[in-house]
Structures are given as structure tokens and as C-alpha cells.
Phi, psi and omega in degrees: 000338196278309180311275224301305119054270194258336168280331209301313202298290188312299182285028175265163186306325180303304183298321190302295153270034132300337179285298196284330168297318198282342181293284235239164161270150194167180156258039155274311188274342164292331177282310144347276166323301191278331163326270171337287204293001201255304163330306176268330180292353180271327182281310171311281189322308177287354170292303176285355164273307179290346159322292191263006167093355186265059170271027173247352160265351198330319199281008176278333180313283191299304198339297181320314206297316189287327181301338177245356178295118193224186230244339198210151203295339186272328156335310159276357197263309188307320187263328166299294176315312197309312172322284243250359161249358166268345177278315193308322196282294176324312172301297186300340181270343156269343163277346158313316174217016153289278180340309193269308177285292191095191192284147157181154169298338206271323197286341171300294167301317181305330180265355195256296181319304165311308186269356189266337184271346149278005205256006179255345140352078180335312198305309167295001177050240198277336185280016182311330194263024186235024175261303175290347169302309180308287175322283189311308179287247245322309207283325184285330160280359171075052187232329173299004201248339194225121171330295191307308186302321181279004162285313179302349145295315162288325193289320185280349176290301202279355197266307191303320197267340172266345170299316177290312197291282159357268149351259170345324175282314192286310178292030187295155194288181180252056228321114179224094161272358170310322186285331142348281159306317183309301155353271185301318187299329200283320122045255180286328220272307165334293187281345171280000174268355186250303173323328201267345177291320198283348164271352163273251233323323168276011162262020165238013157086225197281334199289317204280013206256356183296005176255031186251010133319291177319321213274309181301288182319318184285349190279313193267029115311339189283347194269016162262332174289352170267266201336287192331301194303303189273019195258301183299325190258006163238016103348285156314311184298311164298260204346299201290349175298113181045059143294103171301350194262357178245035144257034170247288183314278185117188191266145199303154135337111157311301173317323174321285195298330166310316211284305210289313217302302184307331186279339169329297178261356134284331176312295166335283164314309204301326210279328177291353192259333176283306142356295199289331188303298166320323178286336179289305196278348146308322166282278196322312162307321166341129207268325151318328177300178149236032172256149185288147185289180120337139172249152194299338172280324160328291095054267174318295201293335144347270203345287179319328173276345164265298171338320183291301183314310187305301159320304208296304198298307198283345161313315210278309187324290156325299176290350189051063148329301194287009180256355179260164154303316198214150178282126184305161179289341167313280196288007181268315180292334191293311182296307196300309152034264188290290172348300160343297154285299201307325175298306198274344167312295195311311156325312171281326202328324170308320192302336201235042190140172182279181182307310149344323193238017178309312189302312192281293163327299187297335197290286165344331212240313157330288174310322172286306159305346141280347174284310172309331186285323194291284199314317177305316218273310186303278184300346182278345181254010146287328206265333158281322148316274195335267190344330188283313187276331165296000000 
């Protein structure tokens, strides 16, 4: 029973992840981090509330504390000011008509109905609901009745929220645009490993198409790998807001994120041309279409122009594209290339079937040449960022 026990323990998710906070960077270890940041700006806030005396509000202190403790210092500066004018404005609004009036139910709903449609304001973000939080305990607790307590509400409110914000600053996060990059490489790296399957597969003709069920599913996975990238690269871009760590370091290159973002959404467009491609030969395969499969010479002569893509993806990757000024020459040779194969295919198009499959081909061959066009397109808005930022 013990043996079991002691297994039930070692595979639970809690232990597991613990394991992976202390191993790995992740979001284990960011949830981790906000424990711990949440723990102490909440015990420190209830220490300096009984400090200063406010022990009949006391639990707002931590309470504030725990509501701003966020992953990033401007994040916590941001949501504490929001914080600390939805409790004033809630406080005033139940002191508007606890104080002259006192409690009553009629007067209780007026005021919950009043703060919750000014807590619908944008300017208060999430914190919009906590003007009727306020408002309803001060008016239900008889705090709305008296000046002092609700000043003593506020001193701890603001005690609970400078305390979070404190915490956050000593505990800044650590600005890593390498995971930025990593991002967009990882990327490249993706669509160049699905371009080189699918070019082994169109160099065995029609026999090779049997992964294009696979070849579509994986493709219409790329725009959440495109969200995650660029979800990561204004992560970073937040960190870096009032981060006390870049009067050490100092502050990041601007341009760097401008950089990521763009190749970020060529990648994108480009991984959609890919997309459309899949859908084609998915379709085409369908026991329902009426559109003509591909012929098998067609096909073959293909192969080559997804290697030219496959190359193109593993360029950017290799070469750090998104770190350049100007695009490397691997990939600058990789495009004229590509462009290369695609003419002389068009050019052969007869060659590889009737008329009947004219329609498929040229389609086949458009999507590739707009996925080179997205990637050329990736690099001209690096290069205008650069320009830009000098």
C-alpha cells in the first residue's frame, strides 16, 4: 500500500511539475515564480498593514497585493494604478450614499448597478469589476458609513498594491529575446521539414501522395505556431517595460522586435501558400472531387521546387535571417533558385499532361511562387525596420 502510494505520488502532475520548474525554463517555472511573488508581496502587505495600523481593512492589504502581482514589472505598475482607481472610485461611490443615507437594500442595489456600468469603462481593463467589489463590502459592512474607515481602506489598498509592485521590481523577469529568435527559427525550421517531406514523397509520383492527409494536418497547425511566435515576441517586448534590469544590461536593440515580427508574418503568409498547397493535392485526391490528381511526371518535376523552398526555410534558419541587416547569401542564392525552378517547370507544363490537368498544375506552381514571393517580401520589411530605425 505504501509502494503504491509512494508511486500515485512520484507521477502526479504536481510533483511533475515541479520537476520541469526547477529543470527547465517553461511555463512551470513562470507559474512557480508567480507563486512564490504572490506569497511574499501578500505577507509583506499583511505585515505593513498591522504596522501602520489599519486593523479594521487590514485584509485588503494582501488581499490588493495578490490581485497585481503580474509576470512583468510594467504589468504590475499598470494593473495597480487601474486597481487602486476602481477601489477609489467604488469607495466613493458607496460613500456618496452610505454616508448621508446609511444601509438599506434599495440603496445597495443602486449602488452595485452604478459601479458595475461605470467598472464597464475600458480605461479600467479587468480591473473594472472590482469598483462594485469595493462598493458592495464597504456599503455591506458599514464602511461606506464612515470617513475614516474608508480612508483605512484605501491606506491599505495602496500599501497591498505598492508592496506588489515592489516585489516585481526586485524579482524582474529576465528579458530573453533569444526565445524571440528561437521562435521564428523554430519556424523556418518547421516549414522547412514538411517542404523536404513532401519533396521526397513527390519524387515517387502519385504512389508518394499517400501522406497528404498528414501533409495538410500539419500545415494547418502552422498559424498557432505563428500566433505562439509572435505571442513570445511581445512577451519579451512587456518584460522590457520599466524592467530595473536594463539599467545593468541596458535596453534591448528596438529594431530586434520589429525584425522578429515581420519575418514572423512572412513565414506566415508564406506557410499559407503551403497550406493552400495541401489542400490541393487533398482535395484532388478525394474520392468526391472532380478536380484531376496531378500526373505523375508533373509530380517528379515538382520535387525540385519544394527542395528550392526546403532550402529557402533552412537558409533563414541557419544563416539567423531575422538578425540581419541585409539577407544572407545562402538565401538570396536559395530564392533566384527557386524562381528558376518554378520557370522552367511553367515552361515544361505541357509536357506533363493534357489539357484537363493544366488547371492543377498552374495552381501548384502559383502557391509556390507566392510562398518565394512571402519570404523575399520577410526580408524587404527587414530591411526597412533597419532603415527605419537608423
Amino acid at each position: 500500500m505504501i509502494d503504491r502510494l509512494r508511486e500515485a505520488v512520484a507521477d502526479s502532475r504536481w510533483l511533475t511539475g515541479v520537476r520541469r520548474a526547477l529543470a527547465y525554463r517553461g511555463y512551470e517555472r513562470e507559474t512557480a515564480v508567480i507563486i512564490l511573488k504572490s506569497v511574499i508581496a501578500s505577507t509583506v502587505a499583511w505585515v505593513l498593514g498591522s504596522l501602520v495600523g489599519g486593523s479594521s481593512q487590514i485584509g485588503f492589504a494582501p488581499f490588493s497585493a495578490l490581485l497585481v502581482v503580474t509576470p512583468s514589472v510594467y504589468g504590475s505598475v499598470l494593473q495597480s494604478g487601474r486597481y487602486v482607481a476602481a477601489v477609489l472610485l467604488g469607495a466613493l461611490i458607496a460613500g456618496a450614499g452610505g454616508i448621508p443615507i446609511g444601509r438599506s437594500i434599495w440603496l445597495f442595489a443602486l449602488v452595485v448597478l452604478v459601479a458595475l456600468l461605470v467598472g464597464q469603462l475600458s480605461v479600467f481593463g479587468e480591473q473594472g469589476k472590482q469598483i462594485a467589489v469595493v462598493a458592495a463590502f464597504a456599503l455591506a459592512g458599514g464602511t461606506a458609513g464612515s470617513l475614516a474607515n474608508l480612508g483605512a481602506l484605501l491606506l491599505m489598498v495602496l500599501v497591498g498594491t505598492a508592496t506588489a509592485v515592489v516585489t516585481n521590481a526586485v524579482f524582474a523577469p529576465a528579458i530573453r529575446f533569444r526565445d524571440a529568435k528561437n521562435a521564428v527559427l523554430d519556424f523556418a525550421e518547421a516549414l522547412g521539414d514538411l517542404s523536404r517531406q513532401m519533396a521526397d514523397g513527390f519524387r515517387e509520383g502519385r504512389d508518394g501522395l499517400e501522406d497528404a492527409d498528414y501533409w495538410k494536418r500539419t500545415a494547418s497547425r502552422f498559424d498557432d505556431t505563428a500566433h505562439n511566435a509572435q505571442e513570445t515576441v511581445a512577451q519579451q517586448e512587456y518584460r522590457t517595460r520599466l524592467n530595473p534590469r536594463t539599467l545593468v544590461s541596458g535596453p534591448p536593440p528596438q529594431d530586434r522586435p520589429v525584425a522578429y515580427r515581420d519575418w514572423i508574418t512572412g513565414l506566415r503568409r508564406a506557410s499559407r501558400h503551403l497550406q493552400s498547397l495541401t489542400r490541393t493535392l487533398a482535395f484532388a485526391r478525394s474520392s468526391h472531387s472532380s478536380f484531376p490528381e496531378p500526373s505523375d511526371a508533373f509530380l517528379r518535376a515538382f520535387a525540385p521546387v519544394l527542395d528550392a523552398a526546403a532550402d529557402a526555410f533552412q537558409a533563414v534558419h541557419d544563416a539567423d535571417e531575422p538578425e540581419r541587416e541585409t539577407y544572407s547569401p545562402d538565401l538570396e542564392s536559395c530564392l533566384k533558385e527557386a524562381f528558376q525552378r518554378i520557370s522552367q517547370t511553367r515552361e515544361r507544363i505541357d509536357e506533363y499532361g493534357t489539357e484537363e490537368l493544366w488547371s492543377v498544375h498552374s495552381a501548384m506552381l502559383t502557391d509556390m511562387a507566392r510562398l518565394f514571393e512571402e519570404l523575399y517580401a520577410g526580408h524587404e520589411n527587414t530591411e526597412r525596420s533597419e532603415r527605419g530605425g537608423t
